[in-house]
N, C-alpha and C positions, 0 to 999 in steps of 0.2 A: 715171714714172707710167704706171698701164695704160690701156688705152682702154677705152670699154663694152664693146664685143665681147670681149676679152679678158679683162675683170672676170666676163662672165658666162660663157665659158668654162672660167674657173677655177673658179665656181663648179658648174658643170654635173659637171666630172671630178674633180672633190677631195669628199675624202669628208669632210674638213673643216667642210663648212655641212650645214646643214638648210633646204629648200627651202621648209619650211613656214615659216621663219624672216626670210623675205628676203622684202623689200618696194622694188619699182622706182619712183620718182619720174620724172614726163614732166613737159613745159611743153604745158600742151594748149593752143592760139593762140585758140579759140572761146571757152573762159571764162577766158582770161586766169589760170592757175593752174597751180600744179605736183598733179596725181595721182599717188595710191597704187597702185599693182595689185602683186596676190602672184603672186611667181616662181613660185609651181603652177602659176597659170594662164595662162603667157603659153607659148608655142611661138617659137623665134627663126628666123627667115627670112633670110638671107646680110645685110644691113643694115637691117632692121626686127626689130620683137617685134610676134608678133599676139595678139590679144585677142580671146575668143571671149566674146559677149554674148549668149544665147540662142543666135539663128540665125544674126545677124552677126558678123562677124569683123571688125575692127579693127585695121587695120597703123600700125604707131607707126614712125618711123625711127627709129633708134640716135643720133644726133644729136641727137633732143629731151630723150634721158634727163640726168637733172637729177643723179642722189644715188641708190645703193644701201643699203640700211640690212641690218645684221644683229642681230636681237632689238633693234631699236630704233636700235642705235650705227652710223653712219654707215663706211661701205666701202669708198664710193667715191665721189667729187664729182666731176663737173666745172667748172673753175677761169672 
């Protein structure tokens, strides 16, 4: 099985997906839940995804990512 980093390396260099298509699941610890953010909008950082919110930017670790989805159908999970 692949790891996130890899999951989303593969999708960054295959021309396979649509970026607009892919949607990242986290476990966020503050509201106790899994979030959605679109693969447009995140930038990957050697073991983070960051997330630009207006003027903040938002470092997620690779570790909290929950599930990949593509057009809905699930990608990638962590077990």
């Amino acid at each position: 099985m692949l790891t996130a980093k890899e999951m989303l390396d593969k999708i960054k260099w295959s021309n396979k997906f649509e970026p607009e298509n892919i949607i990242l699941f986290y476990f966020d610890r503050i509201k106790n839940k899994n979030i959605g953010i679109k693969y447009k909008d995140i930038k990957i950082d050697d073991n983070y995804i960051l997330v630009r919110e207006g003027l903040k930017i938002t470092k997620i670790p690779l570790h909290r990512l929950r599930e990949i989805r593509n057009k809905g159908i699930i990608m990638w999970k962590r077990k």
